[in-house]
Backbone bond lengths (Angstrom), bond angles and torsions (degrees), N, CA, C in turn:
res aa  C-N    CA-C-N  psi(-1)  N-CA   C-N-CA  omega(-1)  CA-C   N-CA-C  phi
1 X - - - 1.449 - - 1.529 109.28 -
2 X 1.440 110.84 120.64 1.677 105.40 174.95 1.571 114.35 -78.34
3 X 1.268 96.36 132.85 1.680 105.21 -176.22 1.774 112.47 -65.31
4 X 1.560 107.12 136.64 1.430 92.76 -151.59 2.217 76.21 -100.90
5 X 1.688 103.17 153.05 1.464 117.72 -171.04 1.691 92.58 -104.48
6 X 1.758 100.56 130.85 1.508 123.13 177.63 1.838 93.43 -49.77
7 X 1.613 123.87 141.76 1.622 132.45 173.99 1.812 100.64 -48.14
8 X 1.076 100.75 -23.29 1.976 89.51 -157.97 1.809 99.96 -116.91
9 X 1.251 110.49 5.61 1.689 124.12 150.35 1.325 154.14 -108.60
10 X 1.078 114.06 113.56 1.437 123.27 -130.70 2.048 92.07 -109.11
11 X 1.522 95.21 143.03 1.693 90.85 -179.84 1.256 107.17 -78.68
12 X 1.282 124.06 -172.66 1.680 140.40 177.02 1.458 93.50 -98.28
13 X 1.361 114.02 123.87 1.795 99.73 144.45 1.165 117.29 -113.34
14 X 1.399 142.32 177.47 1.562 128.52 138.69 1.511 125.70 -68.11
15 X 1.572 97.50 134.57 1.784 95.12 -152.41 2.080 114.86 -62.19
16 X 1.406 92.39 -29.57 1.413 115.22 149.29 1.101 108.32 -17.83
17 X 1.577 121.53 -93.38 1.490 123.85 -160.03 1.637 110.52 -89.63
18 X 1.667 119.21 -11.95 1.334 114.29 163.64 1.903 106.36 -41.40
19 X 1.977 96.70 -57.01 1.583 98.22 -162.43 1.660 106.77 -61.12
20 X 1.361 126.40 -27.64 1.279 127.03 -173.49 1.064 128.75 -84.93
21 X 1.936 113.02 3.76 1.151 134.71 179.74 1.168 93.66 -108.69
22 X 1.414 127.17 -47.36 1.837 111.80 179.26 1.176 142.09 -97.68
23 X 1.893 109.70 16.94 1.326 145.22 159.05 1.237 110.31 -83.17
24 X 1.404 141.73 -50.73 1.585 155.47 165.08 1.866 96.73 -51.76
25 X 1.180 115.13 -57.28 1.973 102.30 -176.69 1.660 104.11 -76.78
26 X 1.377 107.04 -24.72 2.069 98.04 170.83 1.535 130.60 -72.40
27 X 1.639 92.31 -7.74 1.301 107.38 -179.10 1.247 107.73 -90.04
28 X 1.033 105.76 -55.04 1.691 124.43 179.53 1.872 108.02 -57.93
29 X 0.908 83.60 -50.02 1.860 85.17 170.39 1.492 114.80 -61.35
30 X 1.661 127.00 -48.61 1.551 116.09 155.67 0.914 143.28 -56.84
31 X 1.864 119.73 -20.57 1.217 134.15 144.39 1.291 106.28 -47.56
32 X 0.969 150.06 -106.19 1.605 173.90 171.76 1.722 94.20 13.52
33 X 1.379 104.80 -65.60 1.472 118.36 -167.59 1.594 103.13 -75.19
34 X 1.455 122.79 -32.85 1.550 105.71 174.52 1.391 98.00 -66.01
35 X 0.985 116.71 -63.64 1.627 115.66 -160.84 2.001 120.23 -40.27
36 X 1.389 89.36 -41.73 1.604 107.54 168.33 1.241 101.90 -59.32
37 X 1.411 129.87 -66.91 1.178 129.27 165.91 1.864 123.22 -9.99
38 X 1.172 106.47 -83.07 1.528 142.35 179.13 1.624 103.69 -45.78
39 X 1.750 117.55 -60.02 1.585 108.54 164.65 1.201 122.01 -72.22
40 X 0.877 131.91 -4.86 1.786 139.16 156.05 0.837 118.66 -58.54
41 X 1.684 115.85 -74.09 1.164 111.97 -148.75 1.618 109.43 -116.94
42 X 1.539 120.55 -14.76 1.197 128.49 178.61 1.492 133.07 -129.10
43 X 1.403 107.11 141.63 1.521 118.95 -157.63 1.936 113.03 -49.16
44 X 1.397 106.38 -20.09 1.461 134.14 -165.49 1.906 80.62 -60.55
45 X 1.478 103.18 -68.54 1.520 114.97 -158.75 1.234 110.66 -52.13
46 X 1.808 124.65 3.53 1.632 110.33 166.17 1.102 120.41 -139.08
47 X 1.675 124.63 -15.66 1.231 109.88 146.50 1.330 110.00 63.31
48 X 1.600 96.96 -172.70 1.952 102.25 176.33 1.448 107.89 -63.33
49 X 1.036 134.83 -3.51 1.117 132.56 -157.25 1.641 96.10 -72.12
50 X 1.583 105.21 148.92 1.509 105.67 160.89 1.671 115.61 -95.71
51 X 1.761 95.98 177.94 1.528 77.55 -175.66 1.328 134.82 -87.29
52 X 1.205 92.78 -31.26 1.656 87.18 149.06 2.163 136.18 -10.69
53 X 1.677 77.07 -67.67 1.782 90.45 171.11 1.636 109.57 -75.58
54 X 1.150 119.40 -32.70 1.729 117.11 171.44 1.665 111.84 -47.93
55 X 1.737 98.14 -47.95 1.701 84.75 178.91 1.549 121.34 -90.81
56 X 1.218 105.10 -4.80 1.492 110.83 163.97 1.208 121.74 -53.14
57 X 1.802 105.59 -49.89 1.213 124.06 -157.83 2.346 83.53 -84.50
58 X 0.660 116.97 -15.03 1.421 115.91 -168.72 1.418 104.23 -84.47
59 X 1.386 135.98 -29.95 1.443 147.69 -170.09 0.719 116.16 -79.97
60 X 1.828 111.96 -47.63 1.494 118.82 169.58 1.255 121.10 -70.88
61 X 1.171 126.83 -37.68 1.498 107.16 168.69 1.746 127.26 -66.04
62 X 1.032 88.83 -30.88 1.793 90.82 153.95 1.155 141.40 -72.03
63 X 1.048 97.58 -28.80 1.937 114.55 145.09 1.189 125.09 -30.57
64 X 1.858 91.48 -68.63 1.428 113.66 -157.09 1.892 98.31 -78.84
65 X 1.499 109.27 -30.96 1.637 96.89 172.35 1.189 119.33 -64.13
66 X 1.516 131.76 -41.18 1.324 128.87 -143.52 1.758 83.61 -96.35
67 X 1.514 122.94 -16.39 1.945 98.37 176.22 1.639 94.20 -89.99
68 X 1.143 137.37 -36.05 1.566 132.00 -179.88 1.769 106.12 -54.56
69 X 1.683 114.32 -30.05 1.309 106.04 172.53 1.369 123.67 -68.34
70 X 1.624 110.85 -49.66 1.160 129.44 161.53 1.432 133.53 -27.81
71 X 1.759 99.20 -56.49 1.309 103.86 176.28 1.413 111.60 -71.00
72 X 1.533 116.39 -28.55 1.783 117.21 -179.22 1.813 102.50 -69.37
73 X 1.187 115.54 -23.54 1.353 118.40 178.20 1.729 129.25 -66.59
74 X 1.631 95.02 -45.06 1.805 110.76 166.44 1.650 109.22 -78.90
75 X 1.167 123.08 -31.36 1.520 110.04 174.38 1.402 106.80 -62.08
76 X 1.012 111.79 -51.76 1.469 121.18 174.75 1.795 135.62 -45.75
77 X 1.626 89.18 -39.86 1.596 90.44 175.91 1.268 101.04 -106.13
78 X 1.303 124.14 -1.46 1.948 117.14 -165.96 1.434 83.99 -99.59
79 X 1.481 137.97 -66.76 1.812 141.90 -90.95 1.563 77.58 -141.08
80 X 1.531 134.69 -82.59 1.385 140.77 -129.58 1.217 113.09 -60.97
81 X 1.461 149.47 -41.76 1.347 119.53 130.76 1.589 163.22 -58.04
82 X 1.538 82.14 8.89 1.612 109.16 -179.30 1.738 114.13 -90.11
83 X 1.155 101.96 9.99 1.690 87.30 -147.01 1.347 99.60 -92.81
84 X 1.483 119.07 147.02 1.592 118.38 173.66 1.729 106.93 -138.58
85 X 1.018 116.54 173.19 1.546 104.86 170.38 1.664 110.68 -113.84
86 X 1.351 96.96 115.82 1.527 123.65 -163.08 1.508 93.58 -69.50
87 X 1.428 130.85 -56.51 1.334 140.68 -163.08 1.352 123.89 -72.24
């Protein structure tokens, strides 16, 4: 059973891997959004591709935004006032 954290208590992380946890989902989140970008709005985003692979390629980046949001969302309400440098 995961232990559920009081709204107004925040965990410890090491500030270390806080930043390397919310540099890895900011990346991933500009990935996500160029790519959305690119099958939208530009000829680049389909290429030889059929369409099939266009909406493949369209899911996954929506995928990949809404867990890069996610993850910017739990650092945020679990970790971001918690953080100290352990090391």
């Amino acid at each position: 059973m995961i232990p559920k954290v009081a709204p107004n208590k925040k965990l410890i992380m090491d500030k270390k891997l806080y930043t390397m946890l919310k540099s890895s989902a900011e990346a991933d989140k500009a990935k996500a959004l160029l790519s959305l970008e690119l099958l939208g709005s530009k000829a680049v985003g389909i290429g030889d591709h059929s369409t099939e692979d266009f909406y493949k390629n369209a899911e996954e980046a929506l995928v990949m935004l809404v867990d890069a949001d996610d993850r910017l969302n739990a650092l945020e309400d679990y970790f971001e006032e918690g953080l100290k440098e352990v090391l």
